[in-house]
C-alpha positions as CSV (number, residue, x, y, z in Angstrom):
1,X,11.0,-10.7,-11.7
2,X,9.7,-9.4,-15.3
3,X,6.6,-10.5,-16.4
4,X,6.8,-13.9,-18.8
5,X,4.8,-11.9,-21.5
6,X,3.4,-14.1,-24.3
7,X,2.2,-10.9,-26.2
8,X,6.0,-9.6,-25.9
9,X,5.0,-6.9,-29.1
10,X,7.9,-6.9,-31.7
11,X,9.7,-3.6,-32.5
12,X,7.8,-0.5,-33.1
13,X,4.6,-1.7,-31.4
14,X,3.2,-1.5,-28.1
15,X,3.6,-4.3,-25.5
16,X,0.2,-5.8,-23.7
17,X,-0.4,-7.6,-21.3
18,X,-3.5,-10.0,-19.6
19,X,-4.3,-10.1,-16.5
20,X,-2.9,-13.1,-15.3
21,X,0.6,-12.2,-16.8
22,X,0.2,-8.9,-14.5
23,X,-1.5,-10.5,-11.5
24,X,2.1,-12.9,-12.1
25,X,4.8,-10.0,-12.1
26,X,3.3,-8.0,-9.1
27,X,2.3,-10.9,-6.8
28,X,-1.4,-10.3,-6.9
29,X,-4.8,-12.0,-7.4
30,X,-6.5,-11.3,-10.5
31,X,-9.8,-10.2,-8.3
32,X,-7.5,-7.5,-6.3
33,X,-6.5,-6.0,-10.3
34,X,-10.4,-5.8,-11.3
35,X,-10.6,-4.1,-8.3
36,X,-8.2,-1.5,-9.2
37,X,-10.2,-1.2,-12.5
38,X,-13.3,-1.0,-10.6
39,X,-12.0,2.1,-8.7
40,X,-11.3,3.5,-11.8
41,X,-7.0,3.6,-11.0
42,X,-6.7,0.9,-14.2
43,X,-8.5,1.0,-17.5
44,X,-7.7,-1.9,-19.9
45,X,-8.1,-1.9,-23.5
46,X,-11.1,-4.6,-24.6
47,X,-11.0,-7.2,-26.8
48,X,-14.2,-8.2,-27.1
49,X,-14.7,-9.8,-23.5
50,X,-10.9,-9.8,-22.7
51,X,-9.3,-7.5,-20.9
52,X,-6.0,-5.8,-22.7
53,X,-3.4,-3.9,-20.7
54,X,-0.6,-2.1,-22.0
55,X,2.6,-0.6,-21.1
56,X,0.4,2.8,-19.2
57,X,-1.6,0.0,-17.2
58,X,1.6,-1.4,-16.2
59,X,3.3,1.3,-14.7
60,X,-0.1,2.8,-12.8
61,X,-0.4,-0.4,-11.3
62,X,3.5,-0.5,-10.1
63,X,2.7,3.3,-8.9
64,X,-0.3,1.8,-7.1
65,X,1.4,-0.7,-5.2
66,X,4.4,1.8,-4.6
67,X,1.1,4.3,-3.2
68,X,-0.4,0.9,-0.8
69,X,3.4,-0.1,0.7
70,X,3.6,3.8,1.8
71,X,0.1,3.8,3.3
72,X,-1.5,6.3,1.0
73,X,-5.6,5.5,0.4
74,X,-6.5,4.8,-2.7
75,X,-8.6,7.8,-3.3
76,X,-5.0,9.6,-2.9
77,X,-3.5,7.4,-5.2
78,X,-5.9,8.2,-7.6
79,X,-5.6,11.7,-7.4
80,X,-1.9,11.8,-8.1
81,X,-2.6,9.4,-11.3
82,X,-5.4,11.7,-12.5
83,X,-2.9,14.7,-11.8
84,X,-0.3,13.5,-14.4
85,X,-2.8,12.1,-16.8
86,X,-4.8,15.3,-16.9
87,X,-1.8,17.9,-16.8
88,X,0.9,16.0,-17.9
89,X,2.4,17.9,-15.7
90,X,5.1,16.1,-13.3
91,X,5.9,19.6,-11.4
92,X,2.0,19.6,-10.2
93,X,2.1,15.4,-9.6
94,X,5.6,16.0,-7.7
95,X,4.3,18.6,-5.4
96,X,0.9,16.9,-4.1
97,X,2.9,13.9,-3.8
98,X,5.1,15.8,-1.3
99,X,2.3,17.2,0.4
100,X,0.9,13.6,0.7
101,X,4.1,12.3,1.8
102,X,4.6,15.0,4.6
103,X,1.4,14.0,5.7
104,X,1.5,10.2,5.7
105,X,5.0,11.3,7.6
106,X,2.7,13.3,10.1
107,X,0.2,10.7,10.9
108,X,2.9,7.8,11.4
109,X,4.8,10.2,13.6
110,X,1.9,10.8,15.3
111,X,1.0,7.0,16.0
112,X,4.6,6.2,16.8
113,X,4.1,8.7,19.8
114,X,1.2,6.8,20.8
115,X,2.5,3.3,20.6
116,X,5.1,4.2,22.8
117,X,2.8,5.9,25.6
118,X,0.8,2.6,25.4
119,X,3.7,0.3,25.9
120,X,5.4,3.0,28.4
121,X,1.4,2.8,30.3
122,X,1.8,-1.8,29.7
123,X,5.5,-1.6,30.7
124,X,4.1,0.2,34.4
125,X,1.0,-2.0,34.6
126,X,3.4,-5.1,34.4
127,X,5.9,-3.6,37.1
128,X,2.7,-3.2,39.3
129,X,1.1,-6.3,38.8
130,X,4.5,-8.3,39.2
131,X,5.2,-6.1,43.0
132,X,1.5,-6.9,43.8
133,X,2.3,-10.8,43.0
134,X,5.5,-10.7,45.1
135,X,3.7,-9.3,48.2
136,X,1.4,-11.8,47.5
137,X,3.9,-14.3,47.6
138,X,5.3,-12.8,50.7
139,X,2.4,-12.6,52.6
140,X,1.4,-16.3,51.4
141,X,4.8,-17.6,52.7
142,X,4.9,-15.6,56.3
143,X,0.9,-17.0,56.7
144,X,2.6,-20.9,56.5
């Protein structure tokens, strides 16, 4: 849903945003945006004590969320903003982002393998339990 922007700019100037109409279009809290800012991954324009966000704080903050739903830390999310800002450079942004990608891939391989030994190791547990409960229940019923 696109943001309900009172401070829609007209032609020829840049758009802003507040907080709240940001905190609105992504589903957050204004708190969890200040803390974006306060890990440095936004920086907001000031008017005096207002906080101003343009189009650029827009689209970090889309690319943050897109970074959080693939499990990447913030730290690495910050890296790969700081890569493009700095550089201007996609090439350099595209690569780490692969390299970050084919290790998120890695780890969640990784933990997939061991998700499935522990319910493999809960799946025996329950067979023994349930044969140790139906001797039980044997031995119960031959004792009446």
């Amino acid at each position: 849903m696109p943001a309900t922007n009172r401070h829609a700019a007209p032609p020829g100037t840049r758009a802003t945003y507040t907080i709240s109409d940001l905190a609105r279009e992504f589903a957050l809290t204004t708190r969890a945006i200040r803390f974006y800012e306060d890990c440095g991954l936004l920086a907001p324009a000031r008017d005096r004590r207002t906080r101003v966000y343009g189009e650029r704080e827009r689209v970090r903050l889309k690319l943050i969320l897109r970074g959080k739903r693939l499990g990447l830390a913030l730290s690495e999310i910050g890296e790969l903003l700081d890569l493009y800002e700095v550089r201007r450079n996609e090439r350099a942004q595209l690569t780490t982002f692969l390299a970050m990608l084919a290790q998120r891939r890695m780890r969640l391989l990784q933990q997939r393998e061991d998700i499935e030994a522990v319910l493999a190791e809960i799946d025996g547990i329950e067979r023994e339990c349930r044969r140790r409960l139906k001797a039980e229940a044997r031995a119960d019923g031959a004792a009446d």
